[in-house]
C-alpha distance (Angstrom), angle and dihedral (degrees) to the residues before:
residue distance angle dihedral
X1 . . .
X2 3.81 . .
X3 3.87 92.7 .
X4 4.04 87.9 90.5
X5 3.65 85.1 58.1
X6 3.75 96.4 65.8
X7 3.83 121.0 -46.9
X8 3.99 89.5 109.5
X9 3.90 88.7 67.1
X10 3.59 89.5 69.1
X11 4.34 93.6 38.3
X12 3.64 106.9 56.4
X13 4.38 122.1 133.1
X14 3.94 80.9 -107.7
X15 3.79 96.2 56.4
X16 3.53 137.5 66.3
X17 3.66 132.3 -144.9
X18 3.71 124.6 -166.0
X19 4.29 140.2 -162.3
X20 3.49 115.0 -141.5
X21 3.90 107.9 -160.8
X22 3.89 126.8 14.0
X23 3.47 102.7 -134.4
X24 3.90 126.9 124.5
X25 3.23 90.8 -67.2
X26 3.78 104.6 41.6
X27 3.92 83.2 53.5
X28 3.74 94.0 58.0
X29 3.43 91.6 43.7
X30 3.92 97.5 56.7
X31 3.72 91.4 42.7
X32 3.56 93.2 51.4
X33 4.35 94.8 51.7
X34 4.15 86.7 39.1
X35 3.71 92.8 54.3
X36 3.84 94.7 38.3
X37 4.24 95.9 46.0
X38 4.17 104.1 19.7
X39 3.94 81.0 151.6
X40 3.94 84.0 65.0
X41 3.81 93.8 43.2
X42 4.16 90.7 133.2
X43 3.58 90.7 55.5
X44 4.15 96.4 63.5
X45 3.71 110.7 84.2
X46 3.74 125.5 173.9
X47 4.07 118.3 -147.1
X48 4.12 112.1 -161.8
X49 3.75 132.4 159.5
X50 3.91 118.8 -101.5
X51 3.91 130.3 34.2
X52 3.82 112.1 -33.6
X53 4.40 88.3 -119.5
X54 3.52 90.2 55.7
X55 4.14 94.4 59.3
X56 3.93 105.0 15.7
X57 4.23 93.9 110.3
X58 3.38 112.3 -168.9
X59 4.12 83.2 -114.6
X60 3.91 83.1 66.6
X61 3.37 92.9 49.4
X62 3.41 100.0 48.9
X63 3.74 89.1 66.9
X64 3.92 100.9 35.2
X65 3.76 137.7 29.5
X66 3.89 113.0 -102.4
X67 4.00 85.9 -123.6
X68 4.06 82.4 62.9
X69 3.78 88.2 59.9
X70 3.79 120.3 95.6
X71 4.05 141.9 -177.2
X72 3.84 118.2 -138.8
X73 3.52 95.3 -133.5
X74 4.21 93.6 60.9
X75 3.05 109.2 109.7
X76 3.66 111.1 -112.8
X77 3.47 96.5 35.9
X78 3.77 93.7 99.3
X79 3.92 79.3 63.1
X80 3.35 98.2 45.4
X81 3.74 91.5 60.4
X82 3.79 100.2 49.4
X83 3.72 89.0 60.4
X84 4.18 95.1 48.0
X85 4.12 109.7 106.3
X86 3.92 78.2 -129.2
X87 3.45 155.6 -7.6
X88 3.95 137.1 -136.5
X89 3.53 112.4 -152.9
X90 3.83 127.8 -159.7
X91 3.70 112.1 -129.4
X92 3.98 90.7 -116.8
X93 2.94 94.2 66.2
X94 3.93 123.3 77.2
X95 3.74 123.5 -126.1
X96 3.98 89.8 -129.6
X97 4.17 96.3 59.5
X98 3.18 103.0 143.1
X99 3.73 92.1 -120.4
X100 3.46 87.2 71.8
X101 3.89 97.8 59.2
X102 3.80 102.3 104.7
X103 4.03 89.7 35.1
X104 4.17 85.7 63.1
X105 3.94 87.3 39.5
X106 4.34 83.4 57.0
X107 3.34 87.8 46.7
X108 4.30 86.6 -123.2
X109 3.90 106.4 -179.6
X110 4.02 110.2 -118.2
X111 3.56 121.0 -159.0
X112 3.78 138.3 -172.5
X113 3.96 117.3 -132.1
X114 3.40 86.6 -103.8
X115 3.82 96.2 68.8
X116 3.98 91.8 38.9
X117 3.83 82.9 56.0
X118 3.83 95.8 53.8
X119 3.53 94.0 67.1
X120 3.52 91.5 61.9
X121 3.50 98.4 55.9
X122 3.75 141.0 75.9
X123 3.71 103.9 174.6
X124 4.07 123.5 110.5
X125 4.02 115.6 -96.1
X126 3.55 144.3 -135.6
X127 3.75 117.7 -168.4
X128 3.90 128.6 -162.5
X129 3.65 123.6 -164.7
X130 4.10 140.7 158.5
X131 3.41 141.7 91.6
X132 3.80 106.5 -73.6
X133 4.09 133.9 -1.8
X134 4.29 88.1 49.3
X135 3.68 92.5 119.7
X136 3.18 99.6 40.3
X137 3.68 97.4 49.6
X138 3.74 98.2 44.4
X139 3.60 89.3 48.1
X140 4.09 87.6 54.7
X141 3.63 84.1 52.1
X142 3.49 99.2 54.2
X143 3.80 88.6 46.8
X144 3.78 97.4 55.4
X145 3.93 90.1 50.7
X146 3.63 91.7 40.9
X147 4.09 87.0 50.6
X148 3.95 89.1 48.3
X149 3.45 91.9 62.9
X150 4.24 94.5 -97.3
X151 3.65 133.5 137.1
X152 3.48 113.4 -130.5
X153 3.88 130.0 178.6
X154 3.99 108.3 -147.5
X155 3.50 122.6 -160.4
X156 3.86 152.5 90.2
X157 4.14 105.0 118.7
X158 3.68 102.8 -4.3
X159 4.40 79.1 76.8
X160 3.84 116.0 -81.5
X161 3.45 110.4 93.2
X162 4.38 115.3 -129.5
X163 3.98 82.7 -132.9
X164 4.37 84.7 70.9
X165 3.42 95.7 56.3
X166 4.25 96.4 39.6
X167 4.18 85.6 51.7
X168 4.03 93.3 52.3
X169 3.37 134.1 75.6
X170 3.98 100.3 -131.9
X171 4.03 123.9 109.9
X172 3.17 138.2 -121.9
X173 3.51 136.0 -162.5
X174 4.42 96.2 -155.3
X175 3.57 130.7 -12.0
X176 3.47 123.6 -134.2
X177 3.78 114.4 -161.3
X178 3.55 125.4 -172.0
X179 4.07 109.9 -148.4
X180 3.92 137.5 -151.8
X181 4.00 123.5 -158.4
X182 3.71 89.7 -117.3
X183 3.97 87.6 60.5
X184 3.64 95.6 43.3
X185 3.61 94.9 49.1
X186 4.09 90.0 73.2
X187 3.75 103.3 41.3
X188 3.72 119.2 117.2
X189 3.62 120.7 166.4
X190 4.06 94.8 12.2
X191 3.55 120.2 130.8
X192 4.10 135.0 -166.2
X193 3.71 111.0 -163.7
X194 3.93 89.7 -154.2
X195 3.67 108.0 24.5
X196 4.59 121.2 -178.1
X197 3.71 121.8 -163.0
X198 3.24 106.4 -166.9
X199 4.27 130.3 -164.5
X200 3.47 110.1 -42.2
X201 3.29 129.6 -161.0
X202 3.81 131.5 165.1
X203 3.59 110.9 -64.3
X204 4.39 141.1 164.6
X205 3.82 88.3 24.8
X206 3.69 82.1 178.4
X207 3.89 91.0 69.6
X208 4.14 93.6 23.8
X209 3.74 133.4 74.5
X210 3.46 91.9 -167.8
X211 3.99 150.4 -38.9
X212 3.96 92.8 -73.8
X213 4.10 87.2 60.1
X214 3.83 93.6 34.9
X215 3.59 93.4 43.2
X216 4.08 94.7 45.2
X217 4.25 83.3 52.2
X218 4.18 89.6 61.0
X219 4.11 87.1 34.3
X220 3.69 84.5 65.5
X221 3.92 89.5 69.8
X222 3.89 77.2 77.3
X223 4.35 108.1 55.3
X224 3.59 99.9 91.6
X225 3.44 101.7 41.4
X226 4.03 120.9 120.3
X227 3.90 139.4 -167.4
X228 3.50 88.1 -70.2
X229 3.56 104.9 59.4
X230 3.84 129.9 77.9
X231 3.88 126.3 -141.3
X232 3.91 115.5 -157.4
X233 3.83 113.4 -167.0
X234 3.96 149.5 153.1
X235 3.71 107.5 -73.9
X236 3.80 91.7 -171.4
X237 3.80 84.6 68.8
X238 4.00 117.3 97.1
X239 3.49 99.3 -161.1
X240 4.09 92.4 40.8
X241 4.01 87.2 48.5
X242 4.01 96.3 52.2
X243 4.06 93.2 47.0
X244 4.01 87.1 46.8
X245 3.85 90.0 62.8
X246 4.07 122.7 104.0
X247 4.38 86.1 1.2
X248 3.60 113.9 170.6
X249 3.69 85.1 -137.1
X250 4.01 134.8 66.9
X251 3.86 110.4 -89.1
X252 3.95 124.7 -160.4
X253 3.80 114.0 -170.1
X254 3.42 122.6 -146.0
X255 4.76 118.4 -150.5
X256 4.03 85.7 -145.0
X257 3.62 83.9 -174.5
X258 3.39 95.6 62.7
X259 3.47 105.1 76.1
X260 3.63 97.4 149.7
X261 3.92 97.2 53.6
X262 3.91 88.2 41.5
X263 4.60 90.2 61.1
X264 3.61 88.0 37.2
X265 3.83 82.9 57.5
X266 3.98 104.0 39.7
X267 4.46 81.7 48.1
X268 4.11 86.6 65.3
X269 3.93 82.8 68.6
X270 3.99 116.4 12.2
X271 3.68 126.2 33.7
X272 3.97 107.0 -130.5
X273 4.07 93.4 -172.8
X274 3.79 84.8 118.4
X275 4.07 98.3 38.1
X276 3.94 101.7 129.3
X277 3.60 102.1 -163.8
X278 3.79 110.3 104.0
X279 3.82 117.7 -144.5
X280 3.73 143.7 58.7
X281 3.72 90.3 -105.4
X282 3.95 87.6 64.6
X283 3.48 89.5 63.1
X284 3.81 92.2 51.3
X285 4.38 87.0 47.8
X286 3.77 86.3 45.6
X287 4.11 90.9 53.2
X288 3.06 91.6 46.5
X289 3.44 97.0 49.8
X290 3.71 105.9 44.0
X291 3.92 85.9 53.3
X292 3.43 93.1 53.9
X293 3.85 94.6 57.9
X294 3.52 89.2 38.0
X295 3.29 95.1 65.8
X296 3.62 97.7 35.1
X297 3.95 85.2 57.6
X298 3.62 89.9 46.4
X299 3.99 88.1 52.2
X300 3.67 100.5 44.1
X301 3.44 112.1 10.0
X302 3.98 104.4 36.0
X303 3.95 93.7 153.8
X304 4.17 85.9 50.7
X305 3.80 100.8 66.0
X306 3.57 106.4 101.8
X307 4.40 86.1 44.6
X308 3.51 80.4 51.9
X309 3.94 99.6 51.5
X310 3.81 88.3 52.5
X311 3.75 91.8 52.2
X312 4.01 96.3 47.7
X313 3.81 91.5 53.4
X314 4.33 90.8 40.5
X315 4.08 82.3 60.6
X316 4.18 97.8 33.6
X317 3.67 79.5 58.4
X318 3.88 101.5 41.9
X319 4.01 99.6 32.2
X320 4.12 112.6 120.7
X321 3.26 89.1 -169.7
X322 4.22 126.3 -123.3
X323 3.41 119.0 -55.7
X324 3.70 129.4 -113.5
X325 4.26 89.3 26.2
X326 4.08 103.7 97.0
X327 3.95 88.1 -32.6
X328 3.97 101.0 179.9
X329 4.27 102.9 -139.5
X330 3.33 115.8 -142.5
X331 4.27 113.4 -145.8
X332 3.35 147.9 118.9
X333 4.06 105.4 -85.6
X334 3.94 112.4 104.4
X335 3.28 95.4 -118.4
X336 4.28 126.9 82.8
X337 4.08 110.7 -114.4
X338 3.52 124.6 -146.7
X339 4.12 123.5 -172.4
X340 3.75 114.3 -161.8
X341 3.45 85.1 154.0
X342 4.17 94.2 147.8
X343 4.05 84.5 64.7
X344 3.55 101.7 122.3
X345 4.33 101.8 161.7
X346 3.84 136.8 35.4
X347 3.93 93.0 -91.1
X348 3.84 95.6 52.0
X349 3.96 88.8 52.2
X350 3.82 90.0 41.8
X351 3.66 96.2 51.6
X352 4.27 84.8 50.6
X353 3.64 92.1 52.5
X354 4.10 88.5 52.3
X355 3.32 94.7 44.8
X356 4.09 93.2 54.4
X357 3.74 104.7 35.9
X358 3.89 112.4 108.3
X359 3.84 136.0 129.5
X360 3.72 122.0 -9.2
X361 3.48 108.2 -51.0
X362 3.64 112.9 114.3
X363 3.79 130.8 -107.8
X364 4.09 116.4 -123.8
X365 4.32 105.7 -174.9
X366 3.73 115.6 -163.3
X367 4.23 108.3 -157.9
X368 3.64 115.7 -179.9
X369 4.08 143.1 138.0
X370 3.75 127.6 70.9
X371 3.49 137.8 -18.0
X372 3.76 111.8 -126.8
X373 4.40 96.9 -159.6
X374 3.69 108.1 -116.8
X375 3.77 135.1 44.9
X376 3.31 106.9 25.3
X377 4.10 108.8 89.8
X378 4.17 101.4 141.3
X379 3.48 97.9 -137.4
X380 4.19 95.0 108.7
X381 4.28 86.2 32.0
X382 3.73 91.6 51.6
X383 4.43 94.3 50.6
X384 3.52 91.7 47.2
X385 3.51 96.6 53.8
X386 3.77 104.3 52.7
X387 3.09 134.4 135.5
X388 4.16 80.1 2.9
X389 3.48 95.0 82.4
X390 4.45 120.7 49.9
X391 4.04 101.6 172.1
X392 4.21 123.0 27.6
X393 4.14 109.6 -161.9
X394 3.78 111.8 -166.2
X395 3.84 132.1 -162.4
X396 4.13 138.5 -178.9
X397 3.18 132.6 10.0
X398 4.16 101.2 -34.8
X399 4.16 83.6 68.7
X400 3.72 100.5 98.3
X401 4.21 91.4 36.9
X402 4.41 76.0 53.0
X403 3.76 95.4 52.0
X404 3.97 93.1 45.4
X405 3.64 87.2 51.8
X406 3.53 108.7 41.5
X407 4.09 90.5 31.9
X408 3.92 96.8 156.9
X409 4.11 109.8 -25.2
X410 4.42 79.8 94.3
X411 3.51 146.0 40.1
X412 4.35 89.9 -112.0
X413 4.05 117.3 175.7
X414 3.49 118.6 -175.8
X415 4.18 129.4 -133.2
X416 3.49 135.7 -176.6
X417 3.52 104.8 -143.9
X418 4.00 130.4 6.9
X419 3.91 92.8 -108.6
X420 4.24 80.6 65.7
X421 3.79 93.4 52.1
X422 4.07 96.4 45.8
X423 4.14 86.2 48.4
X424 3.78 87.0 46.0
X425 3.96 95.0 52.9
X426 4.09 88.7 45.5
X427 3.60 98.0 46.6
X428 4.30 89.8 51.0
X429 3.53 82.7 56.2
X430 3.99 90.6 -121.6
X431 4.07 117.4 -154.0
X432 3.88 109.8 176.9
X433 3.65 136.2 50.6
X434 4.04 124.3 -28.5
X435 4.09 110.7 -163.9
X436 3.84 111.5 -164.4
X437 3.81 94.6 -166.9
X438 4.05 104.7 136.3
X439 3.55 104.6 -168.8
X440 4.06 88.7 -152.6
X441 3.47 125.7 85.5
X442 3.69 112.6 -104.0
X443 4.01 105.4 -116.9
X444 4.09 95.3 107.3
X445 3.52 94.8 71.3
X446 3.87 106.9 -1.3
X447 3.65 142.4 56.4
X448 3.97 95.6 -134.5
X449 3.90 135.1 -17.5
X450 4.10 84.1 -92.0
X451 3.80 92.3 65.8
X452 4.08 97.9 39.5
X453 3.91 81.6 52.5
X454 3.42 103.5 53.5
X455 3.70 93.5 51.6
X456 3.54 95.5 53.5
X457 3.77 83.6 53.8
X458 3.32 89.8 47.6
X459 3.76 98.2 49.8
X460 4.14 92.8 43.4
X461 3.74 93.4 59.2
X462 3.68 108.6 38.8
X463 3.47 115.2 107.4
């Protein structure tokens, strides 16, 4: 446990520590320091927005006093935070909210969950980042270890939080944590052993200026790491290619555009004549992937390879794939559903669109959600899909932004609500291919991508 290395500097009766946000993550967090120092109990303070009644749970307050609890807006909480020993921030919340001002001026360290987490643990790490395919990829991962015979915990942004797993008492053998920009823009000592960036793209142009400080957050995956440690990225990305020069760590580039070359590669070793998930860009996850555990194996577990082969092709030949990311439906309407609804950016929905596009049938795309402010004008979106794409549907609040966009290079009708779009497609007596793959994130109408997808699910196969 790295704790004894250091954490106690920042947990003494003299020093306060505080949790901005109360989300998952912010949960785990403060159970994990209140169940690790309960002699320091009136040190722990928890920082949220809204009055303190509305969001003290009894699960906060069964780790911390309600006089420990604070609201952003009050007015000397601002203060109070420049003079904590640290801060644990949620990854909704930015690093420049203005409540944080005079803790940047103090120079007061601020880290994710993630990085609290870290101390915790001892056990080796693999570390997926990017744009699009992290899901799937770290849930290939997982399945190849699990398929070897390996107990892995999986979490970080695909929904457990690390925090969980460094409060219990269960083992693992490797964790495989899937990480967002927002969690990797707070880390500090945190270290993956085998870390993937993946394609990037501009993304969260609400938090983002651009791909330089979007790309530097997921870049960050990479500060820690030593001689020992291997970084496998896109090698078709500029920006990814200049920071992978002079590393102090082993680098394996990936030709991402080169999907072709990539299968032909992967068939020298594993037959993928049962691989389920449809796409190109599955090919690129699986790459990465199987090169990930390859060389974890061939760090770790040298004298394991050949157990680990057989594994990788039981799960390439078992693997469903991850819900909600170009899930086929299965139901009775005439026409073939697809859910993509995790797509939250123009490359997600692109990459959907490829993946479904065959024959004649034509291709209805549903967009919908929130728009996020910058980098997401549909000028390049709207030329690569032509001539792919007959009827767009749009829902929520990013309709209007839609219309302005699309004006008249598509047939665009606008909906309120999802329920509107489904009854729409029915009543037009629809017979090719409907792609749920939104584009926006989810927060107009939905609590998370997990809830706006299982209503479309739920509204494509009721009778």
């Amino acid at each position: 446990m790295r704790a004894k290395n250091g954490l106690e500097a920042f947990l003494t009766t003299d020093k306060n520590v505080a949790i901005f946000g109360t989300g998952v993550s912010g949960l785990s967090a403060l159970k994990l320091l209140s169940s690790k120092y309960p002699h320091l109990k009136n040190n722990i303070h928890v920082v949220n927005s809204g009055k303190v009644d509305d969001w003290a749970t009894d699960s906060i307050l069964a780790c911390i006093d309600k006089k420990n609890c604070h609201s952003e807006v009050d007015s000397d909480t601002a203060h109070f935070l420049s003079i904590c020993s640290l801060i644990i921030l949620s990854p909704g919340i930015p690093r420049n909210h203005k409540v944080l001002d005079t803790a940047h001026l103090f120079k007061v360290p601020i880290w994710s969950e993630i990085e609290l987490a870290f101390w915790f643990v001892a056990n080796p790490i693999i570390a997926i980042t990017g744009s699009n395919g992290k899901t799937t990829t770290t849930t290939l991962i997982s399945e190849f270890f699990k398929h070897s015979g390996k107990k892995v915990f999986v979490g970080g942004n695909i929904g457990i939080p690390l925090c969980d797993y460094a409060q219990g008492e269960e083992k693992y053998d490797c964790l495989i944590l899937e990480l967002s920009s927002f969690q990797l823009e707070s880390i500090d000592q945190f270290k993956a052993d085998i870390a993937l960036v993946l394609k990037l793209s501009l993304n969260h142009g609400e938090r983002y200026l651009g791909l330089e400080t979007y790309g530097q957050a997921k870049w960050n995956i990479t500060n820690k790491m030593g001689w020992k440690d291997f970084l496998i990225y896109d090698e078709d990305n500029s920006f990814l290619c200049k920071k992978a020069l002079n590393m102090p760590f082993s680098t394996w580039g990936v030709k991402t555009t080169r999907v072709n070359e990539l299968k032909k590669i992967l068939q020298k070793e594993y037959d993928l004549s049962k691989f389920q998930l449809i796409g190109g860009h599955n090919i690129l996850n699986l790459f990465f992937a199987i090169k990930a555990t390859e060389l974890y194996v061939e760090r770790f577990l040298p004298n394991e390879l050949a157990h680990f082969k057989k594994g990788i092709q039981s799960a390439i030949n078992l693997v469903e794939g991850v819900k909600h990311r170009v899930q086929k439906i299965s139901c009775s309407k005439k026409y073939s559903i697809f859910n993509d609804a995790k797509s939250t950016n123009w490359d997600a929905t692109l990459t959907a669109i490829h993946a479904v596009i065959g024959g004649r049938r034509p291709l209805w795309l549903i967009l919908g959600g929130r728009p996020r402010g910058r980098g997401e004008e549909m000028n390049y979106f709207l030329e690569q899909i032509k001539g792919k794409v007959q009827k767009i549907l749009c829902f929520g609040e990013c309709a209007n932004f839609v219309e302005e966009q699309v004006f008249d290079k598509f047939d665009l009708r606008k909906f309120r609500i999802l329920n509107d779009v489904i009854s729409f497609v029915d009543k037009e007596k629809f017979s090719g291919t409907l792609l749920f793959s939104p584009a926006f994130p989810s927060f107009d109408l939905y609590k998370n991508y997990e809830e706006r997808g299982e209503h479309f699910i739920s509204l494509v196969t009721k009778d």
